[in-house]
LUMPA-642926 format. One line per 8 residues: number of its first residue (from 1); their letters; for each residue x, y, z of C-alpha. Coordinates in steps of 0.1 Angstrom, whole numbers, plus 2048, in hexadecimal, padded with zeros to 3 digits. Last residue first. Layout:
BEGIN
NUM = A = X Y Z  ...
//
This chain:
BEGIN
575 = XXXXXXXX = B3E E9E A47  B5A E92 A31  B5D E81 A10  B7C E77 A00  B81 E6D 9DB  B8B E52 9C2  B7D E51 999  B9F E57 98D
567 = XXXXXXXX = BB5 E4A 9A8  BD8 E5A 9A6  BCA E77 9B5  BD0 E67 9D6  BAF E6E 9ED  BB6 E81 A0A  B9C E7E A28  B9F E9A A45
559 = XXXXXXXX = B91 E9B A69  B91 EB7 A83  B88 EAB AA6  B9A ECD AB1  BB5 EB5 AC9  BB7 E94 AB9  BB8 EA5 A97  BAD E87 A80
551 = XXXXXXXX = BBC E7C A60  BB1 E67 A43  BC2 E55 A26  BBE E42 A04  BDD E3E 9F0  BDF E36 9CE  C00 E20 9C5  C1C E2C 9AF
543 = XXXXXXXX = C17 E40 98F  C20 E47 96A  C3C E2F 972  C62 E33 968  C86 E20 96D  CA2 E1F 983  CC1 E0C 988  CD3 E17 9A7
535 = XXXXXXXX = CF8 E17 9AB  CFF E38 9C3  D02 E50 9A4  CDB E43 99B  CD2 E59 9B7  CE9 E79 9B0  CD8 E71 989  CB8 E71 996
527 = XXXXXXXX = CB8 E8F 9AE  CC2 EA1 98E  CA8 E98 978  C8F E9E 996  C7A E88 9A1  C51 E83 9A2  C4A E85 97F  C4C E64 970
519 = XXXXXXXX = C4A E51 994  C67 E3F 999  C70 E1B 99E  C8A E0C 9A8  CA0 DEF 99A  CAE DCE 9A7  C90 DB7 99B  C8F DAD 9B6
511 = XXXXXXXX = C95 DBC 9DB  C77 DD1 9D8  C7B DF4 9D0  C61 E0E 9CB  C62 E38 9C9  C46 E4B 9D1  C3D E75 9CD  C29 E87 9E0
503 = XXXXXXXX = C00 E82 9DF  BFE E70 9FE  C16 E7E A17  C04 EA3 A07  BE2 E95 A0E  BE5 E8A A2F  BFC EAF A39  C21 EA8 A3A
495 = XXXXXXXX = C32 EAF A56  C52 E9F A46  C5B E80 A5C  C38 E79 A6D  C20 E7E A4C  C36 E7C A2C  C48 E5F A42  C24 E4A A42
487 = XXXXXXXX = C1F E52 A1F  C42 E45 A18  C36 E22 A2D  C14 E1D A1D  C24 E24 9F7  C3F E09 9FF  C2B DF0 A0F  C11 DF4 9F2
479 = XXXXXXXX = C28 DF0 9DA  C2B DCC 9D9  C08 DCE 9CA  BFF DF2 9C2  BDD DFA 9D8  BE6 E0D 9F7  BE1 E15 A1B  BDB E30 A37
471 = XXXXXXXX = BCB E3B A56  BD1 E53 A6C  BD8 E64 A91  BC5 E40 AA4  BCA E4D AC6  BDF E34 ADF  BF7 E53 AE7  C00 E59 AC1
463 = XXXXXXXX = BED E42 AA7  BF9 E34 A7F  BDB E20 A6F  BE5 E04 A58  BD7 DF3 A37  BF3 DE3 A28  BEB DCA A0D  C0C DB6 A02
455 = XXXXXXXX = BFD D92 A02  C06 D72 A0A  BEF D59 9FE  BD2 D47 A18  BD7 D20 A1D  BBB D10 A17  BCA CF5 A01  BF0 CF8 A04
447 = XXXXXXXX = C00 D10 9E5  C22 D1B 9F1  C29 D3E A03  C38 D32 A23  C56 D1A A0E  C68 D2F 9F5  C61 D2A 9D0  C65 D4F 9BE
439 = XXXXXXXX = C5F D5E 99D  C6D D7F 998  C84 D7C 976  CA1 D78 98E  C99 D58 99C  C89 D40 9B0  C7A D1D 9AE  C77 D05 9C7
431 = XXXXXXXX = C51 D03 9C9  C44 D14 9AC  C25 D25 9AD  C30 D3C 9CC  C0A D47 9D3  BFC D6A 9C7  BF4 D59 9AA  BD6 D47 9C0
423 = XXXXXXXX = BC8 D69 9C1  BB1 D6B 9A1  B95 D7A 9B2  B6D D72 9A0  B5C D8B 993  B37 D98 99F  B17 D93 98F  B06 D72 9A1
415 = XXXXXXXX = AF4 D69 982  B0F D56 96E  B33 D5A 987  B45 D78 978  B69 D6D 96D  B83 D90 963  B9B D7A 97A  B9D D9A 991
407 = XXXXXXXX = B8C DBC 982  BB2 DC8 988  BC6 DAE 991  BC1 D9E 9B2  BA2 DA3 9BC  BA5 DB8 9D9  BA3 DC3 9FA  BB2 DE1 A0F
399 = XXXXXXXX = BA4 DEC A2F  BAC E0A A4D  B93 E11 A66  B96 E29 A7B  B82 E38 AA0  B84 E5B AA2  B62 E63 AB6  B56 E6E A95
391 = XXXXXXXX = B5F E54 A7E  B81 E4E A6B  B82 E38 A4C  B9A E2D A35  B96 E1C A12  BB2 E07 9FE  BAC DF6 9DB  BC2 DDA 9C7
383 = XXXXXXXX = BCC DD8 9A6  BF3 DD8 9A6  BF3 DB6 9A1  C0E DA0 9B5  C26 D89 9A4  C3E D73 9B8  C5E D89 9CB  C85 D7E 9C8
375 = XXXXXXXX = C98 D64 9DC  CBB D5F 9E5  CCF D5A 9C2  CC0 D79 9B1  CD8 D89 9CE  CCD DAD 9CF  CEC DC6 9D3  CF1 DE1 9EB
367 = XXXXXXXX = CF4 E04 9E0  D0F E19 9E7  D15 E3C 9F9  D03 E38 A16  D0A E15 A17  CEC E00 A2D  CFB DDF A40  CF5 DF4 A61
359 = XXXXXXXX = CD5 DF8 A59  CCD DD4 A58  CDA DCD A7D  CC7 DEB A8A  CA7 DDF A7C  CAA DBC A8C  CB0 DCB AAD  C90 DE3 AA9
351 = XXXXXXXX = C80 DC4 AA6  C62 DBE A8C  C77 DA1 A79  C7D D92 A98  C5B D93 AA8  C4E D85 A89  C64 D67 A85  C4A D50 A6E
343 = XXXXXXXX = C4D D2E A80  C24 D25 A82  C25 D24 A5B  C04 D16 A4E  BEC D2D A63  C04 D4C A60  BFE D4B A3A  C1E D57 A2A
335 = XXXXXXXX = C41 D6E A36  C5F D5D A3A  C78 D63 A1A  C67 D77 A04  C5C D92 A1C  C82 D93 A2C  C90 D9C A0B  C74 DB5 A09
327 = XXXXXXXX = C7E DC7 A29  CA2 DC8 A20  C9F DD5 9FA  C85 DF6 A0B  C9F DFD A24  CBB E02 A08  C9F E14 9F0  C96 E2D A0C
319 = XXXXXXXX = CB9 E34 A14  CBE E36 9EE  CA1 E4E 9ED  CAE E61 A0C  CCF E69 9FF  CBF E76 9D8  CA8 E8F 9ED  C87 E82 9EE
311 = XXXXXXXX = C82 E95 A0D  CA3 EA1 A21  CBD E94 A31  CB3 EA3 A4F  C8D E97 A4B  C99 E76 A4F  CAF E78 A68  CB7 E50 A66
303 = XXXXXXXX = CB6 E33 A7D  C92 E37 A7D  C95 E2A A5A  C9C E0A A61  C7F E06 A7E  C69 E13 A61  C79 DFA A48  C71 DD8 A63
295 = XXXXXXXX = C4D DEE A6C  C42 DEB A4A  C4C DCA A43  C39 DBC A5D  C18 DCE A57  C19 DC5 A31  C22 DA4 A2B  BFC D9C A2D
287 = XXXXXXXX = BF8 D77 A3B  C02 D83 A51  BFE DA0 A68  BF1 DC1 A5C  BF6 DE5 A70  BF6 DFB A8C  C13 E10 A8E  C1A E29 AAA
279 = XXXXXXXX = C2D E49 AAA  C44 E5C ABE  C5C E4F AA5  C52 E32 A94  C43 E19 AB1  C38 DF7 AA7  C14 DDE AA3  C0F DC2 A8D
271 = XXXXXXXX = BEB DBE A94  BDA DA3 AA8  BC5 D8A A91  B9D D8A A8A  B9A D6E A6F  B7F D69 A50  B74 D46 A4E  B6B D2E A2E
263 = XXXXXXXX = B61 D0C A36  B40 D0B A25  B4D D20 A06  B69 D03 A02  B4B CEA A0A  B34 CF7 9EB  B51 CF5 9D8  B73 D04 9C6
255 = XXXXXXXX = B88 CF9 9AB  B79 D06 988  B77 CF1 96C  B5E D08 95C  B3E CF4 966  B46 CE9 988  B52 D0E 993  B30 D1D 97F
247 = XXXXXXXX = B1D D07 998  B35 D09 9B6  B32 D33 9B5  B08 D32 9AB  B00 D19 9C8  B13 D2E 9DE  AFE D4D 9D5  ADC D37 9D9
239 = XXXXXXXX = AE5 D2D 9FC  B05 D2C A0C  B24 D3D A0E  B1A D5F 9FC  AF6 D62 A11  B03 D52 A32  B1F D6E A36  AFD D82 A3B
231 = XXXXXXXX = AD9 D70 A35  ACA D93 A2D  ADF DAC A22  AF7 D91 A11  AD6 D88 9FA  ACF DA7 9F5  AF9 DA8 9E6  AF2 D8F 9D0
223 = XXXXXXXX = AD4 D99 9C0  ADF DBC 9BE  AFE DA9 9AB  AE8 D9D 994  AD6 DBE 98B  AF5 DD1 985  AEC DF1 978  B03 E02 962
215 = XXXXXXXX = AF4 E2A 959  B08 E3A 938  B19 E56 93D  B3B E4E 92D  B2F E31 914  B25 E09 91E  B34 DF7 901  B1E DE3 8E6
207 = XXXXXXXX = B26 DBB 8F1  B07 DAD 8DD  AEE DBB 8FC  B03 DD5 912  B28 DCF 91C  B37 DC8 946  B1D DB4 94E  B14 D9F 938
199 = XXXXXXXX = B3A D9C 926  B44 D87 94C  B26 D70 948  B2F D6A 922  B51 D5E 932  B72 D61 91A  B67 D83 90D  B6F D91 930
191 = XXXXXXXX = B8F D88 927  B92 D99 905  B84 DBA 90D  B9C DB7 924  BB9 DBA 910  BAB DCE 8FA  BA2 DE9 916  B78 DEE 911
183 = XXXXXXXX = B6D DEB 937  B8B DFE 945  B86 E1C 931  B63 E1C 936  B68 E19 95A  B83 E37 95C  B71 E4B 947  B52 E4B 95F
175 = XXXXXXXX = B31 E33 957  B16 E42 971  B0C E2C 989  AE9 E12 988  AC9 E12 99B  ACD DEA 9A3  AF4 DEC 9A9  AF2 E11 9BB
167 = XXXXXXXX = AD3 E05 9D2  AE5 DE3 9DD  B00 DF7 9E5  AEB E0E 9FD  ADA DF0 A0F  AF9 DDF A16  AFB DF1 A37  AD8 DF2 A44
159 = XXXXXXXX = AD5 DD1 A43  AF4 DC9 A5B  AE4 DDF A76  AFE DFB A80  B0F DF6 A9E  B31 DE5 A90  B4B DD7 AA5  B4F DB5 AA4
151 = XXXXXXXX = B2E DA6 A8F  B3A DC1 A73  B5D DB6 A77  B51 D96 A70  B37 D9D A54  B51 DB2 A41  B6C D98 A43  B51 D7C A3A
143 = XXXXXXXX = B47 D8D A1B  B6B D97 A10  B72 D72 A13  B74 D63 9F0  B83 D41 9EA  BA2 D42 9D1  B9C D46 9A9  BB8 D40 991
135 = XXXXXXXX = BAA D1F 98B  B93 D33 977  BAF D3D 95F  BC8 D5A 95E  BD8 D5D 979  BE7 D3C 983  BE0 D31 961  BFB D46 954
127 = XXXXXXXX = BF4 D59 932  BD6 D63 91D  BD7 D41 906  BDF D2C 925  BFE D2C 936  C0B D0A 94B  C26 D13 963  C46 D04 960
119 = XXXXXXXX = C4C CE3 970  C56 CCB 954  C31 CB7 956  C20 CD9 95A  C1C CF0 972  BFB CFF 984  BF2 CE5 99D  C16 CE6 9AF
111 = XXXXXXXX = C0A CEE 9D3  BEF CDE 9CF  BC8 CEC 9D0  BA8 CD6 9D4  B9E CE5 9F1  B9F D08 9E9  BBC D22 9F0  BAC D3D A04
103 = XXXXXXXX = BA8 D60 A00  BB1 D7B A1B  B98 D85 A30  BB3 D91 A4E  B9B DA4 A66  BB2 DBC A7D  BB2 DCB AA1  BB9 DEB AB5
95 = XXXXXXXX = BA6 DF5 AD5  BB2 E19 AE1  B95 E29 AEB  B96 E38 ACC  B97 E19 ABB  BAE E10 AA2  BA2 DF0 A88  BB4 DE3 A6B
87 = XXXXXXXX = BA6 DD1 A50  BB3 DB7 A34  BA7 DA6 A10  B96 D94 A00  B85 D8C 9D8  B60 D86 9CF  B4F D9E 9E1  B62 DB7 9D0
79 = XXXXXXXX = B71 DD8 9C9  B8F DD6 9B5  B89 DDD 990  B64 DDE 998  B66 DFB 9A7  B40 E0A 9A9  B2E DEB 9B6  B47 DDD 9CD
71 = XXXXXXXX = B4F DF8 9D8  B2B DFC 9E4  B39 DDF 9F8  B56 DEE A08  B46 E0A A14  B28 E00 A25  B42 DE9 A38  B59 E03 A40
63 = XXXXXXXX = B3C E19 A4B  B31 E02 A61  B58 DFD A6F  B5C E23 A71  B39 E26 A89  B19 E29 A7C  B03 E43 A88  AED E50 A6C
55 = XXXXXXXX = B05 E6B A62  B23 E4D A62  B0C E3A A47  B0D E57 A31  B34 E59 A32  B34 E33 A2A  B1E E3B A08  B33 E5A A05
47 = XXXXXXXX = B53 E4C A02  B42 E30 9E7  B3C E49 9D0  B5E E5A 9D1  B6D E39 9C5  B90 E31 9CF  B8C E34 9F4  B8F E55 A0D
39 = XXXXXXXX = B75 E57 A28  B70 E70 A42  B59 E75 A62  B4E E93 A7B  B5C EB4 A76  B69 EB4 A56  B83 EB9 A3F  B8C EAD A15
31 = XXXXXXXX = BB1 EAC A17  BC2 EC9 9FF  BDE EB7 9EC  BC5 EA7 9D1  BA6 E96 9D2  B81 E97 9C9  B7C E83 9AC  B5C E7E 99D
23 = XXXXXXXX = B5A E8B 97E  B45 E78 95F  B26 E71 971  B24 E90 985  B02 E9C 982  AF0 E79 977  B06 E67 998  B00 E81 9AD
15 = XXXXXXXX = AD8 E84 9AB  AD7 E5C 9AF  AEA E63 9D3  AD2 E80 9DE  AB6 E67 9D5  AC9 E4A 9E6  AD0 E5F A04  AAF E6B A09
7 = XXXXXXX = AA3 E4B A08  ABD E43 A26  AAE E5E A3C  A8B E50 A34  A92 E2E A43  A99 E17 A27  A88 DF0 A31
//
């Protein structure tokens, strides 16, 4: 039952969405500050839900949870109950810990299910099965994630926290311009099209589009998510919501089952941990790529004077892009599921020894070269979603999940309302196979049933003296890393502000294809050319990644949230 404080919320909550249905960004280079609690994610809605839930006690991890699944209502692109992902924990008293939720290969999966009889993958009329069909579609464990850091270190009761979500999918959320644009693309206009239970909920009766303005309730998913409130990782697993998920599996030649929702865990492993400076780095183990790699090119880079040479000066790009080629390289080659590959050399790779040994293969003058003959990178969406969270007492929470690309396998399960992942892609398809066009077939990242796909989520919270400082992370695919690590220079190397390390401009490079990319505005003409002087091949993005960040003062208790304007409908919300 709603305690009066969290009507109150609801009605002040309905008042914002009619006032401000079309606007609700609040980001930029100024962080959003406060006294008590901040949140920065990709939907300003959803900030305040978990800020509301830190004024009636919670702690960061209840507000995580509340959080992430009114996410789930008003960012459907990458918000979910139906895909996974990661979270890292700091504690101000210095605890630190993380909850890998990563999807799961059903059952039934081999490791060459998706080619055909000469070994290429098979493609349907959209494109590759692995992504684009319902096979597409790994075992869900944001659910179980939530639930078990909840049952960890949460105070809240669990109730309490879904009850706000459930309110925004049964009274409905504005439609922004971001959601309408998304909802009527061609392209996926066409996919949704493929599932009458997907064109339900994201088009009126006879497939009419939903305008800017208009309210979208989301009656099924209410259902769902009440029944999560009350029977808990019990309520998506088993009962009626399982029944739905191996139902509409059986009759659309999907894969999974009653038993692969039965057997599905979410895991608490120790963090990837390493100093930068007079910094600490708390971050993702496997089976994200993400806290490993990060501290392999951060130990690089301490090598280097970085704020000497000079911010996004041409030297310190192509330093960047030379770290950046040997950190991937390593990601392809040994990185996947720590449960199915016991051998994986993470105290090497994480070594300052190891670091050292790499920079000293890095030309100042010259670029290196990418062997397409070693190994390249699979395919990874750049739809994904990061939050953080800081509480009052300082403690952090950092988490990114997804559904692979955005709005996932575009598959809503009939009468449970939420879409389906399409992670298995994120698997090395073809076992064997590598080459220059990206496509990959090393050994840790192969198809095994159960098995969880590597992933480059980065959710990481930097501390100084055992006190979380802040938190950061990224959507963008492989670019995550990349986006998480200059953000965390911006702050340390450059004195940057949390907003200014996020909103300043990115580069990415990943090993293959052998070319960088710049943002479209972000460097100079001139800084280009001096760049591309050394050997690089660049090209151009509107945009890379969409940071989500907050900061606390350890000494005036100040904290700040920066949302990266690069997220239409993101924003941070302080108290």
């Amino acid at each position: 039952m709603l305690n009066i404080k969290s009507s109150r919320l609801f009605i002040s909550i309905g008042v914002l969405l009619f006032i401000i249905s079309t606007n609700l960004s609040a980001a930029g280079k100024t962080p959003e500050r406060g006294n008590n609690g901040a949140i920065a994610s990709s939907s300003l809605i959803a900030s305040k839900v978990g800020i509301q839930i830190l004024k009636e006690g919670g702690n960061a991890i209840d507000a995580a949870v509340a959080t992430a699944f009114a996410m789930a209502v008003t960012h459907p692109t990458a918000g979910n109950i139906g895909g996974g992902g990661f979270l890292v924990y700091h504690g101000v008293n210095g605890e630190t810990t993380t909850f890998d939720f990563r999807e799961k290969a059903p059952l039934a999966a081999t490791k060459d299910m998706y080619l055909d009889a000469d070994g290429k993958v098979i493609n349907n009329e959209i494109g590759p099965i692995d992504h684009f069909s319902i096979k597409a579609v790994g075992v869900p464990g944001t659910v179980a994630g939530l639930e078990l850091a909840h049952q960890r270190l949460g105070s809240l009761e669990w109730k309490q926290l879904l009850s706000p979500a459930i309110k925004l999918a049964r009274q409905g959320i504005p439609i922004t311009f971001k959601l309408h644009d998304d909802f009527n693309n061609q392209r996926r206009k066409s996919w949704f099209g493929n599932y009458p239970s997907s064109q339900k909920i994201f088009y009126k009766d006879q497939g009419k589009p939903y305008l800017v303005g208009d309210l979208w309730k989301q009656d099924d998913l209410a259902n769902t998510l009440e029944r999560i409130q009350s029977d808990g990782k019990e309520g998506f697993y088993g009962g009626r919501t399982a029944e739905l998920i191996a139902n509409f599996m059986t009759a659309n030649d999907g894969l999974i089952t009653l038993e692969d929702l039965k057997k599905y865990e979410a895991v608490e492993r120790k963090p990837i941990k390493n100093n930068y400076r007079d910094y600490e780095i708390i971050s993702m183990p496997p089976p994200s790529s993400g806290g490993v790699i990060i501290s392999e090119m951060l130990n690089i880079l301490e090598q280097y004077d970085l704020n000497q040479i000079g911010h996004n000066s041409a030297q310190y790009l192509h330093i960047l892009t030379e770290t950046m080629r040997r950190g991937y390289a390593d990601r392809a080659n040994y990185l996947g599921d720590p449960d199915f590959n016991k051998n994986m050399p993470l105290e090497r790779l994480t070594s300052k020894e190891h670091a050292i040994n790499l920079q000293k293969t890095i030309d100042l003058n010259t670029k290196s070269e990418s062997d397409p003959a070693l190994f390249a990178e699979v395919y990874e969406s750049d739809e994904t979603t990061h939050f953080s969270v800081v509480d009052k007492e300082g403690n952090m929470v950092s988490l990114t999940y997804t559904l692979e690309f955005g709005y996932g396998s575009h598959i809503v399960v009939e009468g449970a309302g939420f879409l389906l992942n399409n992670e298995m892609g994120d698997f090395n398809e073809q076992p064997g196979v590598t080459n220059i066009r990206g496509e990959i077939g090393t050994p840790p990242n192969q198809i095994r049933p159960e098995q969880r796909m590597l992933s480059s989520m980065t959710p990481t919270i930097v501390a100084k003296d055992g006190i979380p400082v802040f938190a950061t992370g990224s959507p963008g695919g492989k670019t995550i890393i990349n986006t998480t690590m200059q953000t965390i220079l911006n702050f340390v190397d450059h004195g940057m502000t949390i907003a200014e390390a996020i909103e300043a401009p990115r580069i990415h490079h990943q090993w293959l294809p052998d070319i960088t990319t710049f943002e479209k505005l972000g460097i100079s003409a001139d800084t280009q050319a001096i760049y591309e002087s050394y050997g690089h091949k660049v090209r151009s993005r509107n945009s890379i990644g969409t940071a989500m960040g907050v900061h606390r003062d350890a000494e005036t208790g100040v904290v700040s949230g920066a949302a990266d304007s690069r997220a239409e409908d993101g924003g941070a919300a302080v108290y």
